[in-house]
C-alpha positions in Angstrom: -1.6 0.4 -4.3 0.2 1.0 -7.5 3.3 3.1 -5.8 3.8 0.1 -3.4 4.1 -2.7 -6.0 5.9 -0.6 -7.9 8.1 0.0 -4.6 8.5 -3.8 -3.7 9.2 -5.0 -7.8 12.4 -1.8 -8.0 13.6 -3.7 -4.2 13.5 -7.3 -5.9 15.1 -6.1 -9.0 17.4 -4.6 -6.9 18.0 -8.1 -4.9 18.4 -9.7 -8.2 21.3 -7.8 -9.6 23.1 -7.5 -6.0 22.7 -11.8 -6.3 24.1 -11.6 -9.8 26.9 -8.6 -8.9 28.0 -11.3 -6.0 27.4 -15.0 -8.4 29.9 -13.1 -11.2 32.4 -12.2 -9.0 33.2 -15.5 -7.9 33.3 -17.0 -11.5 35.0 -14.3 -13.6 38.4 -12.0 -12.6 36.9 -9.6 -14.5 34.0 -9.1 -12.8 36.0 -9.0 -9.5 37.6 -5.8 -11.3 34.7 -4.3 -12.0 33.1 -4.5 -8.2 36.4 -3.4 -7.1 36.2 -0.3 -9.7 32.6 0.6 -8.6 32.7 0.0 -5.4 30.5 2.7 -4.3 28.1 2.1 -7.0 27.8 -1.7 -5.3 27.6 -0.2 -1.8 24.9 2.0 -2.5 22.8 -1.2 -4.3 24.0 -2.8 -1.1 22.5 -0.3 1.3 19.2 -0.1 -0.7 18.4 -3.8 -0.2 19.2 -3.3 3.3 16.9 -0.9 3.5 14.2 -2.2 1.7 14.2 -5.7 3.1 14.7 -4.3 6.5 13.0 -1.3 7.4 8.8 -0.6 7.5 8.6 1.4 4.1 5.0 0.6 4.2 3.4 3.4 6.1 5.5 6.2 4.3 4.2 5.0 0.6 0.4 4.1 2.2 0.6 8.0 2.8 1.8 9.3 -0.3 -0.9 7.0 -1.9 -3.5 8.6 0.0 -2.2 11.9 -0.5 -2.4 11.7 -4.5 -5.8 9.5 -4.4 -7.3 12.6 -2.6 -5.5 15.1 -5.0 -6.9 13.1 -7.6 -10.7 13.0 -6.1 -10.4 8.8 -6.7 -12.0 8.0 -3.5 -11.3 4.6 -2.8 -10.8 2.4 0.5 -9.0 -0.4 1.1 -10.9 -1.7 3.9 -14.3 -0.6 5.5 -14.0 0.6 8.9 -13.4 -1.6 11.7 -16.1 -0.8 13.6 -19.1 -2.3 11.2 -20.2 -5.7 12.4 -19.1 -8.5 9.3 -22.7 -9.1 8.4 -23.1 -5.1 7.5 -20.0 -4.6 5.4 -21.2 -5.7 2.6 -24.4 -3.6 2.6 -21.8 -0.8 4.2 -19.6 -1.3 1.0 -22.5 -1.4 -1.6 -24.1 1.6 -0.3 -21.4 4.0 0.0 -20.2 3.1 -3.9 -24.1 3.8 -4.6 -24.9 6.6 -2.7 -21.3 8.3 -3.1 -18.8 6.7 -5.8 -16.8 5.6 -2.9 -15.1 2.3 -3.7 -14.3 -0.1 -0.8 -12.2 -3.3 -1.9 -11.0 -5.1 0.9 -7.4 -6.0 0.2 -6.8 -6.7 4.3 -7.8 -10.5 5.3 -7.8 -11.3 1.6 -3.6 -12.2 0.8 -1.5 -10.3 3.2 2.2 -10.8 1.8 3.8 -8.9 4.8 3.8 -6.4 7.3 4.2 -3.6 4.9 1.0 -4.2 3.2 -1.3 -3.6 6.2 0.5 -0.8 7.4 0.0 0.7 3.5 -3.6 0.1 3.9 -3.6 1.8 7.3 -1.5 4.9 6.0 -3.6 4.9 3.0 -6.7 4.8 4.9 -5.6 7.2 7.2 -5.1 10.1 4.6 -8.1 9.4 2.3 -10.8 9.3 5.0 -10.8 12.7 6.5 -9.8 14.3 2.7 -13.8 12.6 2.2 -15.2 14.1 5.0 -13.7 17.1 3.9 -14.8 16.5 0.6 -18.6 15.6 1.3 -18.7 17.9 3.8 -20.2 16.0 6.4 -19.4 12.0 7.9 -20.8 9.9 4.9 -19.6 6.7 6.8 -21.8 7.0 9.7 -24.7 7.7 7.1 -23.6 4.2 5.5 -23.3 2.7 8.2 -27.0 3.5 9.5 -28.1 2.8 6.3 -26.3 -0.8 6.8 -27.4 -1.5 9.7 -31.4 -0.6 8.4 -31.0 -2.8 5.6 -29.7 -5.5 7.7 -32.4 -5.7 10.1 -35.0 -5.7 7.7 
């Protein structure tokens, strides 16, 4: 989650400057110079707010994310599979950190600022769950989830 805020404060920075680039060249000749001098420093700024506000970076960080948490053995989820009943994940939560120092913090349904945050989640997801199958060597979420589901009808 760290290399997408990191991501999105770099594109607003970015957004900033271009904003101030623009606001000084209409008050000062200088400034006007200066664009006109860098001009292909400006375009490239240019392009890259283009392409940040514009195009679905989301996925592509989600899996690097993933990649490094499961380098780094930090097993955590963003969301609990989608398949647990809403009364169970909660239980399905607690018992996999218990049971297997899995964390589960559901960032999805909580603030979702765009389109680029689910699909992080959803890249993220993707990569980390079968690196802790591997990991465990067998499906620890269909353990959890039985174990859920017996709590829960207790």
């Amino acid at each position: 989650m760290i290399t997408l805020v990191v991501c999105y404060l770099v594109g607003v920075v970015a957004t900033i400057a271009l904003i101030v680039i623009g606001l000084a060249s209409m008050v000062s000749l200088r400034a006007r110079l200066d664009i006109g001098r860098h001009f292909w420093a400006n375009a490239s700024l240019l392009g890259f707010v283009v392409v940040f506000w514009f195009l679905p970076w989301g996925s592509t960080l989600g899996a690097i994310d993933g990649s490094i948490d499961s380098w780094r053995h930090t097993w955590q989820l963003n969301c609990p599979p989608r398949n647990i009943p809403t009364r169970e994940r909660f239980v399905f939560s607690r018992v996999l950190r218990d049971r297997y120092g899995v964390f589960c913090s559901p960032v999805h349904g909580c603030i979702v600022l765009s389109r680029n945050d689910v699909t992080f989640e959803q890249a993220h997801d993707a990569m980390i769950v079968p690196a802790i199958v591997r990991h465990f060597g067998f499906d620890i979420f269909a353990d959890c989830e039985q174990a859920a589901h017996d709590e829960t009808q207790r």
